[in-house]
PDB file with SEQRES, HELIX, SHEET and CRYST1 records, atoms N, CA, C and O in Angstrom:
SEQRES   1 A   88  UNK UNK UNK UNK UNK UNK UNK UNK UNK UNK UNK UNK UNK          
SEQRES   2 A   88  UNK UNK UNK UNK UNK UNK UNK UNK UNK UNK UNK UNK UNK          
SEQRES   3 A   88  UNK UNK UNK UNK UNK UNK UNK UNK UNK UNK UNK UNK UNK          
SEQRES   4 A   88  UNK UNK UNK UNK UNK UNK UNK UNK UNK UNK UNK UNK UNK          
SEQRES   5 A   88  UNK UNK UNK UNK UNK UNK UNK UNK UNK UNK UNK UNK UNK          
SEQRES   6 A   88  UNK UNK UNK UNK UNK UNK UNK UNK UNK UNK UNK UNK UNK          
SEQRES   7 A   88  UNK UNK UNK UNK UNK UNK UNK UNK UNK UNK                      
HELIX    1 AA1 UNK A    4  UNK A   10  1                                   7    
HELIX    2 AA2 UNK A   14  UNK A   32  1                                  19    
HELIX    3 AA3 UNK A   33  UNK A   35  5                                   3    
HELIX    4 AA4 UNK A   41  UNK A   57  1                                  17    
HELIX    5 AA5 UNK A   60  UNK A   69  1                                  10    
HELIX    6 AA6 UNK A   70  UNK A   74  3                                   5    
CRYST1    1.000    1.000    1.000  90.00  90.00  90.00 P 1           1          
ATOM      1  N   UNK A   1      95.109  93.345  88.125  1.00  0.00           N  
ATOM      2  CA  UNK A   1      94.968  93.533  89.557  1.00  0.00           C  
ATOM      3  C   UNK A   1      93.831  94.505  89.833  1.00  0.00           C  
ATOM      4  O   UNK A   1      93.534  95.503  89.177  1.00  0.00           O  
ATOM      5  N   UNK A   2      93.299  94.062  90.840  1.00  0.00           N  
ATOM      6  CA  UNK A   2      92.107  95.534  91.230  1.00  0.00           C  
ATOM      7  C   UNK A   2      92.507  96.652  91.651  1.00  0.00           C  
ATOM      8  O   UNK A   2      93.558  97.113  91.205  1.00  0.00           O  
ATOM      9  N   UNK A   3      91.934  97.180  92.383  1.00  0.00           N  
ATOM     10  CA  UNK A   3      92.151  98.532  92.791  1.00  0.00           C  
ATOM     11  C   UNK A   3      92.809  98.664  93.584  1.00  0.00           C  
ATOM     12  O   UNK A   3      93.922  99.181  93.689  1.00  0.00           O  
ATOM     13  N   UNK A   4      91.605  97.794  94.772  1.00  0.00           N  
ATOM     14  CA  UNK A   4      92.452  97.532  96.609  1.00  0.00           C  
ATOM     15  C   UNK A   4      93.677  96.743  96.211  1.00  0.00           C  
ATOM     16  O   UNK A   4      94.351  96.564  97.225  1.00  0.00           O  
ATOM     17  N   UNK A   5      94.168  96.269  95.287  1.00  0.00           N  
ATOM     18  CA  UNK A   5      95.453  95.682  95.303  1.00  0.00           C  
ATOM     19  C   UNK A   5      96.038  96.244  94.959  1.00  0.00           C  
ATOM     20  O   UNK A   5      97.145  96.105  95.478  1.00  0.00           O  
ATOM     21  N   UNK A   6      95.982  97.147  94.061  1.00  0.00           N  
ATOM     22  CA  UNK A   6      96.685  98.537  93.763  1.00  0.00           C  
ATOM     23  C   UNK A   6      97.055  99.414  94.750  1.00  0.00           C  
ATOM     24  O   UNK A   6      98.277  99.498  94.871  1.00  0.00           O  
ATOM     25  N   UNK A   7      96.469 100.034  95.429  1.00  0.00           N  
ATOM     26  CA  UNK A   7      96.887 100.689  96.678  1.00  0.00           C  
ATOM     27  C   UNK A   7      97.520  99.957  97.595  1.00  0.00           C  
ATOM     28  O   UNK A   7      98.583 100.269  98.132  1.00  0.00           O  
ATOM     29  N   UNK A   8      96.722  98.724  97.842  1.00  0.00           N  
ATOM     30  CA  UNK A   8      97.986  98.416  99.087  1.00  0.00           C  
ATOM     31  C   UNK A   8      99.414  97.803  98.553  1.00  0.00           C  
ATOM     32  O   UNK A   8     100.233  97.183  99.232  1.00  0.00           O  
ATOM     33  N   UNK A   9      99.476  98.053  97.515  1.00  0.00           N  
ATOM     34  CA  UNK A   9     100.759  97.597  96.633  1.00  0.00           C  
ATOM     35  C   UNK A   9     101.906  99.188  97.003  1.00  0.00           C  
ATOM     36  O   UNK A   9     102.932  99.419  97.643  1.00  0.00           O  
ATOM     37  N   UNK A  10     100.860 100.003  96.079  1.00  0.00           N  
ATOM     38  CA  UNK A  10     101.826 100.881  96.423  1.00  0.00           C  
ATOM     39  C   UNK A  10     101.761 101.659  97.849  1.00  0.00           C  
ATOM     40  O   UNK A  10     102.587 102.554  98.025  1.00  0.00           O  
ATOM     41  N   UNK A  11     100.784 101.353  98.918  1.00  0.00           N  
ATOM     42  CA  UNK A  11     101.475 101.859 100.253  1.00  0.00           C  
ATOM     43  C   UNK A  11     102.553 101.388 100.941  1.00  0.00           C  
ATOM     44  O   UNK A  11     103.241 102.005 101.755  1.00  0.00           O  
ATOM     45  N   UNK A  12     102.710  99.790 100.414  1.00  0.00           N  
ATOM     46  CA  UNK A  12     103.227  99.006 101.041  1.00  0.00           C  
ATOM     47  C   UNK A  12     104.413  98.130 100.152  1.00  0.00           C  
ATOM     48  O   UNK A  12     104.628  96.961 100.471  1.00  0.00           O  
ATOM     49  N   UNK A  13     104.883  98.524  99.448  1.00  0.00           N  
ATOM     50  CA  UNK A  13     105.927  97.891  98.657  1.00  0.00           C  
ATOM     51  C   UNK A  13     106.471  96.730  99.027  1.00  0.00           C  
ATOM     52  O   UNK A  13     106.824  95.867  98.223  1.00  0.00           O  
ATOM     53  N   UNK A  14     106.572  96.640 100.277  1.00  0.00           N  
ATOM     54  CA  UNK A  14     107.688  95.539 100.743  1.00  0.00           C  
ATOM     55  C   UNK A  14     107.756  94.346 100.464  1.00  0.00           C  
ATOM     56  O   UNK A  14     108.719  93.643 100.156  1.00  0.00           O  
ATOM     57  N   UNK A  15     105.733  93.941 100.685  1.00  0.00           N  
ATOM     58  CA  UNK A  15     105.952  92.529 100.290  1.00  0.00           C  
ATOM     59  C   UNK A  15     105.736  92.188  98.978  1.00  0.00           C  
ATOM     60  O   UNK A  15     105.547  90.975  98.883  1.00  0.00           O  
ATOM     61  N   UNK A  16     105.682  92.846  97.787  1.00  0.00           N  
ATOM     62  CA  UNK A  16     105.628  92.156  96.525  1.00  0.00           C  
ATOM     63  C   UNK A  16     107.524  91.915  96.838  1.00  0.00           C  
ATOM     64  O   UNK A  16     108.026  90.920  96.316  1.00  0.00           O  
ATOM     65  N   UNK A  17     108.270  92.678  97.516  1.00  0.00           N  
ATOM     66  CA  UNK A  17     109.554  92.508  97.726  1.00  0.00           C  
ATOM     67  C   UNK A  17     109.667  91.314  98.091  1.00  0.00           C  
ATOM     68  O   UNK A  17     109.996  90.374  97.368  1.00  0.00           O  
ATOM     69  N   UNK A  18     109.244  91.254  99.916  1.00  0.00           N  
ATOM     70  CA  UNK A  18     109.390  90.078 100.157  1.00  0.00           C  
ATOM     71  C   UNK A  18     109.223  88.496  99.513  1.00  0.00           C  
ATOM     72  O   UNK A  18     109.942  87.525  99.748  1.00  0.00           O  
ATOM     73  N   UNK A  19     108.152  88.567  98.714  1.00  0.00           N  
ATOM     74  CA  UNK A  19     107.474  87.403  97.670  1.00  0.00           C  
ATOM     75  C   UNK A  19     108.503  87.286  96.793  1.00  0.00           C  
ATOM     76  O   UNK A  19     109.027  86.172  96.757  1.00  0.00           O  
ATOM     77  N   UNK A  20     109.078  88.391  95.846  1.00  0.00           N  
ATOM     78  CA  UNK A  20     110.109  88.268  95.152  1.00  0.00           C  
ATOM     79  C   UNK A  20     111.452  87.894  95.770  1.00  0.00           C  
ATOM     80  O   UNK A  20     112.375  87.720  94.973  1.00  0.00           O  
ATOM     81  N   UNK A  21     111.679  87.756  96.955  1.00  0.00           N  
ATOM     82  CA  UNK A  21     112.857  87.401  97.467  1.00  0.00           C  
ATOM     83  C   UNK A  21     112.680  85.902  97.893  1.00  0.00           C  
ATOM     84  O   UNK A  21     113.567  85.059  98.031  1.00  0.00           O  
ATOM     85  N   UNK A  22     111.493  85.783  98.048  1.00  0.00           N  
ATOM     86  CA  UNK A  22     110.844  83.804  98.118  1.00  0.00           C  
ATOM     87  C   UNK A  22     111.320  83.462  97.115  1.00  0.00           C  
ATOM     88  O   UNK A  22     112.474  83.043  97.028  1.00  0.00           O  
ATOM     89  N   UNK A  23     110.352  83.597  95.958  1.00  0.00           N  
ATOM     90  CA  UNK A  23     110.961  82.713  94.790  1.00  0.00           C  
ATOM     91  C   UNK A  23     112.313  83.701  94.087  1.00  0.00           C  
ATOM     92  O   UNK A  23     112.493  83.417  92.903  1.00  0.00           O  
ATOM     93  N   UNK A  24     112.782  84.240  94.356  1.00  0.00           N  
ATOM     94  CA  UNK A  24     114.452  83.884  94.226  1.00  0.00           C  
ATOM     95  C   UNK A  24     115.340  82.969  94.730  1.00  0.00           C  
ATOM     96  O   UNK A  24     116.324  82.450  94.203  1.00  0.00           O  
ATOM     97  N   UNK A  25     114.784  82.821  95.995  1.00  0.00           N  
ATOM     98  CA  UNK A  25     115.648  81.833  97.126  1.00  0.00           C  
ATOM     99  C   UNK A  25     115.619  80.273  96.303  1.00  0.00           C  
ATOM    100  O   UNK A  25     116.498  79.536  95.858  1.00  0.00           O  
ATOM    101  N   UNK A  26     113.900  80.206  96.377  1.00  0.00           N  
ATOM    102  CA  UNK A  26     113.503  78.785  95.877  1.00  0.00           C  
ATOM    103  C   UNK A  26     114.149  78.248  94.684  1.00  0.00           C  
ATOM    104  O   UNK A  26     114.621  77.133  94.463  1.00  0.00           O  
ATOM    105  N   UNK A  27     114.010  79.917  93.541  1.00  0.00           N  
ATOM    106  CA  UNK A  27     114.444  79.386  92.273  1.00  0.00           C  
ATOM    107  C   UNK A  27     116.080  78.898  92.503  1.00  0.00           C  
ATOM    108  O   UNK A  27     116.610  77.904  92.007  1.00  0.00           O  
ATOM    109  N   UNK A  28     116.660  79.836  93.343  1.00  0.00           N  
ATOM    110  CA  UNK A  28     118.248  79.341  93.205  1.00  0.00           C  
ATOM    111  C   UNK A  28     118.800  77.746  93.844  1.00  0.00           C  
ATOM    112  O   UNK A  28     119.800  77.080  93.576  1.00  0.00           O  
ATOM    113  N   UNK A  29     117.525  77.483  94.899  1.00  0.00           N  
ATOM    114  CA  UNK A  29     117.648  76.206  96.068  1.00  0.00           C  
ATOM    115  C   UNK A  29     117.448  75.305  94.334  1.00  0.00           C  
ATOM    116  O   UNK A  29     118.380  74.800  93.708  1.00  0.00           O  
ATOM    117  N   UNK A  30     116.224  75.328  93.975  1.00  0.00           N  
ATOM    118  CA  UNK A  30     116.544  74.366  92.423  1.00  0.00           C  
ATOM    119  C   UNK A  30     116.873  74.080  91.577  1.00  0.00           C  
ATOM    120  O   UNK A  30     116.581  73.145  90.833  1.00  0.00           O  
ATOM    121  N   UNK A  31     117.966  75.318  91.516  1.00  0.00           N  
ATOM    122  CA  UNK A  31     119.202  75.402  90.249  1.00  0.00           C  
ATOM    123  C   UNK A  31     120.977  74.716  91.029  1.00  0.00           C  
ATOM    124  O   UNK A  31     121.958  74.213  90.482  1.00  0.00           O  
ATOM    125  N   UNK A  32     120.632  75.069  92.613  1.00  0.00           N  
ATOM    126  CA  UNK A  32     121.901  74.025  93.097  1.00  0.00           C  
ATOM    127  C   UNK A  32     121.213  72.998  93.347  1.00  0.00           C  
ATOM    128  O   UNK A  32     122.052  72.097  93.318  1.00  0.00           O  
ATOM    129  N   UNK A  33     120.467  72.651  93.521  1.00  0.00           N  
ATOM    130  CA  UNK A  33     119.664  70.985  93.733  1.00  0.00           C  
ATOM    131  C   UNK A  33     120.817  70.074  92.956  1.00  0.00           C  
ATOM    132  O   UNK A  33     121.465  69.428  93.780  1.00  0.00           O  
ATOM    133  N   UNK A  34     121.205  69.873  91.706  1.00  0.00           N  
ATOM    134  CA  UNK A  34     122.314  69.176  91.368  1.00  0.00           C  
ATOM    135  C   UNK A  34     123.434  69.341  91.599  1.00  0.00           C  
ATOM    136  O   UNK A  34     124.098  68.305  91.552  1.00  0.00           O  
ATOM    137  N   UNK A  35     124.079  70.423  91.892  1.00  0.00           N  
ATOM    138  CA  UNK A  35     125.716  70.785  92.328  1.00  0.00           C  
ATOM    139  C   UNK A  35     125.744  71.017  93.947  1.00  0.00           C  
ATOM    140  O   UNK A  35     126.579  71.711  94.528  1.00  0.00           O  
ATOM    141  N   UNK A  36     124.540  70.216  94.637  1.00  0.00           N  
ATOM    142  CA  UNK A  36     124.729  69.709  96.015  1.00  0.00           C  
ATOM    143  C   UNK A  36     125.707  69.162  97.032  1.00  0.00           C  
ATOM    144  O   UNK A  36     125.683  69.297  98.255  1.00  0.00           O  
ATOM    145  N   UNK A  37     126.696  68.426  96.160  1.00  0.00           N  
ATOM    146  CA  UNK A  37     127.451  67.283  96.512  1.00  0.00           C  
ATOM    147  C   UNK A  37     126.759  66.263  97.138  1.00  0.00           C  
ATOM    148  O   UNK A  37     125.631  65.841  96.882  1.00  0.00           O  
ATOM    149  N   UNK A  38     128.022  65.694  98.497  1.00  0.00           N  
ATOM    150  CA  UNK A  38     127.600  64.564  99.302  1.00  0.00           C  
ATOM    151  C   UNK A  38     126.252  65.367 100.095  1.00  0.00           C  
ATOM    152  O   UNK A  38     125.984  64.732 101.115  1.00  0.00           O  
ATOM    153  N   UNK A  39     125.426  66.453  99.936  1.00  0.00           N  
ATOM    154  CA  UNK A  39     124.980  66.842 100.924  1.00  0.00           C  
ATOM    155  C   UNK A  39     123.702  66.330 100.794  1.00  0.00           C  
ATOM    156  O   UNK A  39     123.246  66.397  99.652  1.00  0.00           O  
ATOM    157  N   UNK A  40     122.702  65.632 101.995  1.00  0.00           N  
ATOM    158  CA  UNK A  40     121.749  64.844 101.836  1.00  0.00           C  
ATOM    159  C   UNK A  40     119.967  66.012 101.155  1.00  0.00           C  
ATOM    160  O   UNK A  40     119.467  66.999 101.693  1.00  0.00           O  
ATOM    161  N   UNK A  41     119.658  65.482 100.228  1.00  0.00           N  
ATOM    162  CA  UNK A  41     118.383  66.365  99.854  1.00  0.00           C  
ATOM    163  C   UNK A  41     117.746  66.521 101.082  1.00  0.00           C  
ATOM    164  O   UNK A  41     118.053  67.686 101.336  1.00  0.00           O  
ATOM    165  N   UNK A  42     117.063  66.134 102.021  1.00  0.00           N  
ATOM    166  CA  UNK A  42     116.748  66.813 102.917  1.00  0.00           C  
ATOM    167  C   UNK A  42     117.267  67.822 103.827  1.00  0.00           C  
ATOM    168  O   UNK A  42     116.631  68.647 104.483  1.00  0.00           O  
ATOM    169  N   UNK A  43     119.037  67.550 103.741  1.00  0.00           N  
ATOM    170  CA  UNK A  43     119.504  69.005 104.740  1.00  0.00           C  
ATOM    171  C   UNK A  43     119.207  70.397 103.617  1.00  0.00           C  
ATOM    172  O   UNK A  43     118.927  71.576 103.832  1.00  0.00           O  
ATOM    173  N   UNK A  44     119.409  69.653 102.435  1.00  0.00           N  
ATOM    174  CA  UNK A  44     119.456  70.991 101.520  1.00  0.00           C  
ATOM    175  C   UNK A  44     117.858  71.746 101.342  1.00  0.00           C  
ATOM    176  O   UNK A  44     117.725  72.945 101.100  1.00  0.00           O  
ATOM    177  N   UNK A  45     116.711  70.781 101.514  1.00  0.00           N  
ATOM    178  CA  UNK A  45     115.786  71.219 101.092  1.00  0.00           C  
ATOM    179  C   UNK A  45     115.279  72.415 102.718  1.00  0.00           C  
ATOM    180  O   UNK A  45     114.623  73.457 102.723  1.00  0.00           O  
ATOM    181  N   UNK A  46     115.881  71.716 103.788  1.00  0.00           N  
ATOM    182  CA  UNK A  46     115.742  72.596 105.421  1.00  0.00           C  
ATOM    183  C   UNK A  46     116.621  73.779 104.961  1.00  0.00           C  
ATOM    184  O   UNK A  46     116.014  74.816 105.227  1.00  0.00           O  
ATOM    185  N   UNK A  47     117.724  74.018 104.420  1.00  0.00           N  
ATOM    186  CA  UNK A  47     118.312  75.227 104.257  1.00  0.00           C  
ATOM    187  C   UNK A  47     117.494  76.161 103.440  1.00  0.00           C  
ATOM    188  O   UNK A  47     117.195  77.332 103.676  1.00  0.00           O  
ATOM    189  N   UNK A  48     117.226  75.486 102.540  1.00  0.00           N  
ATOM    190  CA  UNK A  48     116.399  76.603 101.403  1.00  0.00           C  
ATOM    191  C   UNK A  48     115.438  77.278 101.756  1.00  0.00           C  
ATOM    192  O   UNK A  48     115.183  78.415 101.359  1.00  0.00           O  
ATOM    193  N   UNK A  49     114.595  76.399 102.820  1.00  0.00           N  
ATOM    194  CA  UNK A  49     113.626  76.664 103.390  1.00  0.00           C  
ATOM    195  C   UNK A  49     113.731  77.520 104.842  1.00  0.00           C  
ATOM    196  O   UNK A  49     112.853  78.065 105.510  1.00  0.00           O  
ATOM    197  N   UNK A  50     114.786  77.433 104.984  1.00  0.00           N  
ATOM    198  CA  UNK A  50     114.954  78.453 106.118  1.00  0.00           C  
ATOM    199  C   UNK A  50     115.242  80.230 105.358  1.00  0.00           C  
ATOM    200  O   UNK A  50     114.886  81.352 105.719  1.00  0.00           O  
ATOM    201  N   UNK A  51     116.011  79.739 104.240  1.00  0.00           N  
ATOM    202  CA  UNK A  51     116.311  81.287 103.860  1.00  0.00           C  
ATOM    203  C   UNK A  51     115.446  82.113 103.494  1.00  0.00           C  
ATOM    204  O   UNK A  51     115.534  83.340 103.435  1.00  0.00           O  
ATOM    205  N   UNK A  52     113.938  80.918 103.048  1.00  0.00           N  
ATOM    206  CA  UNK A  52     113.040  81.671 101.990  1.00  0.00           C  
ATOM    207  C   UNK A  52     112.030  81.954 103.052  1.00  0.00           C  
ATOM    208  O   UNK A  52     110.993  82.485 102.653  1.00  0.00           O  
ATOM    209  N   UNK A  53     112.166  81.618 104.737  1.00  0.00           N  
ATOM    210  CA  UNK A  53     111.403  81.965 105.701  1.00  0.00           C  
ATOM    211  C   UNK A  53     111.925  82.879 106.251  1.00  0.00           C  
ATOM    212  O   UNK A  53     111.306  83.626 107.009  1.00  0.00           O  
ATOM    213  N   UNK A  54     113.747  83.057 105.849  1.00  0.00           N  
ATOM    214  CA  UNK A  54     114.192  84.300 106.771  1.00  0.00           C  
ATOM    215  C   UNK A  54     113.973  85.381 105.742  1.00  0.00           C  
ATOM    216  O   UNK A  54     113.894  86.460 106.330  1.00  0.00           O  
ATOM    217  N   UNK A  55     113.862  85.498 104.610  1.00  0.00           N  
ATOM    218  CA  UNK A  55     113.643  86.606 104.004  1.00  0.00           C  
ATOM    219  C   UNK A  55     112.454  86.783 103.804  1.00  0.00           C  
ATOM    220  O   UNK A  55     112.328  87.803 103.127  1.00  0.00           O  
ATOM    221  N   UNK A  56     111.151  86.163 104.118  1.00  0.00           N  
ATOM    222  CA  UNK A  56     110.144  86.664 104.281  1.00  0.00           C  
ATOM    223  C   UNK A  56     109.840  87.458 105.253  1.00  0.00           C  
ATOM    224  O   UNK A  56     109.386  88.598 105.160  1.00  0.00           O  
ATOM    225  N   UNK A  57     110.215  86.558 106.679  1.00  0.00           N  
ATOM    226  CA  UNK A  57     110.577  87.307 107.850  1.00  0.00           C  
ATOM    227  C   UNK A  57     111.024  88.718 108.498  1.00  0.00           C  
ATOM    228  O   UNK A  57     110.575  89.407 109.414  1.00  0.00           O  
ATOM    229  N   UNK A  58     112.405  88.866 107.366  1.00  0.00           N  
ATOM    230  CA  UNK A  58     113.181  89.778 107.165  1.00  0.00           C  
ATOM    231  C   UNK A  58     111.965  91.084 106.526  1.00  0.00           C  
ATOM    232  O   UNK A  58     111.889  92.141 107.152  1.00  0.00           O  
ATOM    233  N   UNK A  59     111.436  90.951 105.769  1.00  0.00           N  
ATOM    234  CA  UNK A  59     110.103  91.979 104.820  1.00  0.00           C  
ATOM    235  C   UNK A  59     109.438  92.507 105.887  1.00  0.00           C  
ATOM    236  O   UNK A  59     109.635  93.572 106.473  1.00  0.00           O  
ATOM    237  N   UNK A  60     108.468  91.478 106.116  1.00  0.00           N  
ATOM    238  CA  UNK A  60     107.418  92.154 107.840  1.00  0.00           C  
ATOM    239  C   UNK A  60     108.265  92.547 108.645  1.00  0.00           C  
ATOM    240  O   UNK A  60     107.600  93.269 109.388  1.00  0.00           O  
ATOM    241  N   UNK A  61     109.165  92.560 108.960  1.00  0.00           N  
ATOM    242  CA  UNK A  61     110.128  93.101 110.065  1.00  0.00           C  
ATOM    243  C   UNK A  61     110.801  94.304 109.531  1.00  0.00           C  
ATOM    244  O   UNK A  61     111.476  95.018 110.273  1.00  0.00           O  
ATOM    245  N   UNK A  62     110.638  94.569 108.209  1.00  0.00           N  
ATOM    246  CA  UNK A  62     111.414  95.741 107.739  1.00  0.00           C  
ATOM    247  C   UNK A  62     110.115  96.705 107.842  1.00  0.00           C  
ATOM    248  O   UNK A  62     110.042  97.666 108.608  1.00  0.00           O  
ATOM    249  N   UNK A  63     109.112  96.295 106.952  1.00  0.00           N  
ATOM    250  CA  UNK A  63     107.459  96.818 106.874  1.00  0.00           C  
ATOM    251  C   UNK A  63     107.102  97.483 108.109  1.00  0.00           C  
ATOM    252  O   UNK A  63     106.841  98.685 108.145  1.00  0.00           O  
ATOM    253  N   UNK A  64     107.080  96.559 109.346  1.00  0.00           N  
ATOM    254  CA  UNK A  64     106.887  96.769 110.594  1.00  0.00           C  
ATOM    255  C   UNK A  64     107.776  97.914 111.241  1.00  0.00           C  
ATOM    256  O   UNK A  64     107.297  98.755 112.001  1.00  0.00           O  
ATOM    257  N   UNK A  65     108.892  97.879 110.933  1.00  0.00           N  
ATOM    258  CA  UNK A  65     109.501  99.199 111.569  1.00  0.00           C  
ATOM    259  C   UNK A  65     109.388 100.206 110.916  1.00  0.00           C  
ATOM    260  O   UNK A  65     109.594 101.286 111.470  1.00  0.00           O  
ATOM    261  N   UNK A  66     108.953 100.140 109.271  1.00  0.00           N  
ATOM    262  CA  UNK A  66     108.875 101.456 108.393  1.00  0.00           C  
ATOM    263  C   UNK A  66     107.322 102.638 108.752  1.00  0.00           C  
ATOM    264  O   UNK A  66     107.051 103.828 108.594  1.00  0.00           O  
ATOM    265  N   UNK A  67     106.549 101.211 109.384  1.00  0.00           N  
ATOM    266  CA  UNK A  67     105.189 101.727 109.407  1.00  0.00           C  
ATOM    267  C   UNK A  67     105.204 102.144 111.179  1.00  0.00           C  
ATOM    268  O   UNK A  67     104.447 103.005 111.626  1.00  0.00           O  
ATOM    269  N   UNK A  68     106.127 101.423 111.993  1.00  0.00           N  
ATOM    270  CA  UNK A  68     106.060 102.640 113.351  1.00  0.00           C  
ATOM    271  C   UNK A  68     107.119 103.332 113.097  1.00  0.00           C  
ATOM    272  O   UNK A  68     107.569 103.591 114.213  1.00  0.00           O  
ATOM    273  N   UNK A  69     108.036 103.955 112.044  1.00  0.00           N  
ATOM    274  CA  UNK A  69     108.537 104.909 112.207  1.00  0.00           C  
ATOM    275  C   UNK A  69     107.454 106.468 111.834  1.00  0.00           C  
ATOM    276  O   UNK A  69     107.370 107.574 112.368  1.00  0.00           O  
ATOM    277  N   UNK A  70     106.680 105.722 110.502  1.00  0.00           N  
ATOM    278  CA  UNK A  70     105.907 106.615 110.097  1.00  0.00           C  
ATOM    279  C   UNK A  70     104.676 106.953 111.367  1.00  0.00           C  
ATOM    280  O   UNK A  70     104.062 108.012 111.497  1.00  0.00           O  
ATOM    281  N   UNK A  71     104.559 105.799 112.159  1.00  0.00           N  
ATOM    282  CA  UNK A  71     103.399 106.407 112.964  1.00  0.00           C  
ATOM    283  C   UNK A  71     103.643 107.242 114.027  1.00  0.00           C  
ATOM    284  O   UNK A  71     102.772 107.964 114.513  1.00  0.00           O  
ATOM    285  N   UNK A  72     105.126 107.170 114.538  1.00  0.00           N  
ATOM    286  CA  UNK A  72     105.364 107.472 115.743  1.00  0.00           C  
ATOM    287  C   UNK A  72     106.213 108.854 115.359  1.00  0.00           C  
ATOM    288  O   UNK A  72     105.811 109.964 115.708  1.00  0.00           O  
ATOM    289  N   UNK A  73     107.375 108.658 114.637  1.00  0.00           N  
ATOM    290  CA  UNK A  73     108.762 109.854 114.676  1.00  0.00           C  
ATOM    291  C   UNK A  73     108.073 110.649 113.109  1.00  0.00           C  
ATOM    292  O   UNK A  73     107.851 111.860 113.080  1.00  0.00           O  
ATOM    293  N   UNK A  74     107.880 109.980 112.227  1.00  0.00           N  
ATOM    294  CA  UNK A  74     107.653 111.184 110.928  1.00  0.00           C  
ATOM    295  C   UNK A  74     106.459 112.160 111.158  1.00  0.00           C  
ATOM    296  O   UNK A  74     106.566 113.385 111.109  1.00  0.00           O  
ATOM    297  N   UNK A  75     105.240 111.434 111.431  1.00  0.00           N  
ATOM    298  CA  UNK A  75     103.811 112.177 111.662  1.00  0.00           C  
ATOM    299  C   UNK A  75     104.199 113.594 113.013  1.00  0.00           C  
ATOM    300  O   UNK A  75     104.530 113.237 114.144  1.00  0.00           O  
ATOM    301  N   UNK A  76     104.118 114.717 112.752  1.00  0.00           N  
ATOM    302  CA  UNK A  76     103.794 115.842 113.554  1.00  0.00           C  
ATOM    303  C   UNK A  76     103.511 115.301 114.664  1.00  0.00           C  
ATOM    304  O   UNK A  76     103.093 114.143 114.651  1.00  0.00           O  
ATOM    305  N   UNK A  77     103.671 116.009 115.909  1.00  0.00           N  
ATOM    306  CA  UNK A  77     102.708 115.413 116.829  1.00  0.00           C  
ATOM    307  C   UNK A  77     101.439 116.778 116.872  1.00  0.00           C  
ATOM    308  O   UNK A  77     101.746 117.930 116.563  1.00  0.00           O  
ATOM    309  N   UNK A  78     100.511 116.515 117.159  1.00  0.00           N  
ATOM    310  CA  UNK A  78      99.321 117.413 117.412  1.00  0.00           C  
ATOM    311  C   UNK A  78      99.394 118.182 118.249  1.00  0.00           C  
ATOM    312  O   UNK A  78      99.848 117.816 119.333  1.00  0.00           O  
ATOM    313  N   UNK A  79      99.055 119.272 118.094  1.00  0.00           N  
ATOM    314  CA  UNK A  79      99.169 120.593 119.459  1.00  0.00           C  
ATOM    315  C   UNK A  79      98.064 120.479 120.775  1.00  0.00           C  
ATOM    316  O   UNK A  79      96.936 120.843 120.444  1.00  0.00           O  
ATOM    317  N   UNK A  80      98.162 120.127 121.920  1.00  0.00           N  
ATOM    318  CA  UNK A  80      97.318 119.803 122.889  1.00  0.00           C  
ATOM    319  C   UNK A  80      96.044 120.994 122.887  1.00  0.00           C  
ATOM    320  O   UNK A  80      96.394 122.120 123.242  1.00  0.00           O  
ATOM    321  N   UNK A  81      94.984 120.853 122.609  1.00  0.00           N  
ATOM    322  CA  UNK A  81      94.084 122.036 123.046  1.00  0.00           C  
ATOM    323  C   UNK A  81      93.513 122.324 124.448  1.00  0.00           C  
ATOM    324  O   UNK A  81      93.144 121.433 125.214  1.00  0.00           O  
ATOM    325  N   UNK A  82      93.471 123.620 124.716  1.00  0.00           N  
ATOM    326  CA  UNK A  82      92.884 123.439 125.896  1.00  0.00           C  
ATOM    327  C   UNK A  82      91.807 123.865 125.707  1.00  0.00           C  
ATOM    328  O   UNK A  82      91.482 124.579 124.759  1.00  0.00           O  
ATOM    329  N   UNK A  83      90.876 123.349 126.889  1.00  0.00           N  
ATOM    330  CA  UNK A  83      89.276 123.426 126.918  1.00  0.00           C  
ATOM    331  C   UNK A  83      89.093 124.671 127.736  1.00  0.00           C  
ATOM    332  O   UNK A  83      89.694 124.644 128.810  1.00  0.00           O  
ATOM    333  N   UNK A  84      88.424 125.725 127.486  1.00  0.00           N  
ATOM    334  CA  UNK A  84      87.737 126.670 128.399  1.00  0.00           C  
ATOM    335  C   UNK A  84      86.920 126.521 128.833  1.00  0.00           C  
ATOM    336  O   UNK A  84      85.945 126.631 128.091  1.00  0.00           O  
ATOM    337  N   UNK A  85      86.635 126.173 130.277  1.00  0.00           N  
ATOM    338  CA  UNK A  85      85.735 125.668 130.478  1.00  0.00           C  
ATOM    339  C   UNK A  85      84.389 127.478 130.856  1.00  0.00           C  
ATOM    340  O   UNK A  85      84.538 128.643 131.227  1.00  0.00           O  
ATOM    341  N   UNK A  86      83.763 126.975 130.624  1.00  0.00           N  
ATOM    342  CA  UNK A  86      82.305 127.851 130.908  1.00  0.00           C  
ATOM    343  C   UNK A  86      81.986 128.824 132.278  1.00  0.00           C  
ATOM    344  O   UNK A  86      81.034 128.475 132.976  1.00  0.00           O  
ATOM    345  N   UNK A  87      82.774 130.054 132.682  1.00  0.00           N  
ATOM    346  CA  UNK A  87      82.471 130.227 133.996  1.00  0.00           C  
ATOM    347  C   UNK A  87      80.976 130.653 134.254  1.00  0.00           C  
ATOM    348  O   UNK A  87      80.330 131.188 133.353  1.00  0.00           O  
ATOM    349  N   UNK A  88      80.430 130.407 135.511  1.00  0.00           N  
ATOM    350  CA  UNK A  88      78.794 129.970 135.510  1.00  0.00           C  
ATOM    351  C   UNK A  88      78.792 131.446 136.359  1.00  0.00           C  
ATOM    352  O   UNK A  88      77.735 131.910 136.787  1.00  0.00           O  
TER     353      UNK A  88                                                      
END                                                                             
């Protein structure tokens, strides 16, 4: 991996998470692919595919609130300065 993938790896953990929670989903949708039953391959292949969109989903939406918590409530807020202005 390079560099820039290095850093934004580790600023951002979530989505090598999220990616790893894709192909978990997928791998498990193709290990029940045979112990399906009566259930038609296309409803099964829409389920799999919904889970491996809700847990991607689920990542940016976790990411997204981790990164406005950090922007908004963890970061200090800055002390207002005041300007003196120049009496003439």
């Amino acid at each position: 991996l390079s560099t820039d993938t290095d850093v934004s790896l580790s600023s951002c953990p979530f989505v090598p998470i999220g990616m790893a929670g894709f192909a978990a989903i997928v791998a498990y949708g193709l290990h029940t692919l045979k112990s399906r039953g009566n259930t038609k391959m296309s409803l099964h292949l829409i389920h799999m595919h919904v889970a491996a969109q809700g847990c991607v989903v689920g990542a940016m939406t976790v990411v997204m609130g981790y990164s406005m918590y950090q922007e908004f409530w963890a970061k200090p807020k800055p002390l207002m300065k005041r300007y003196n202005k120049p009496t003439l």
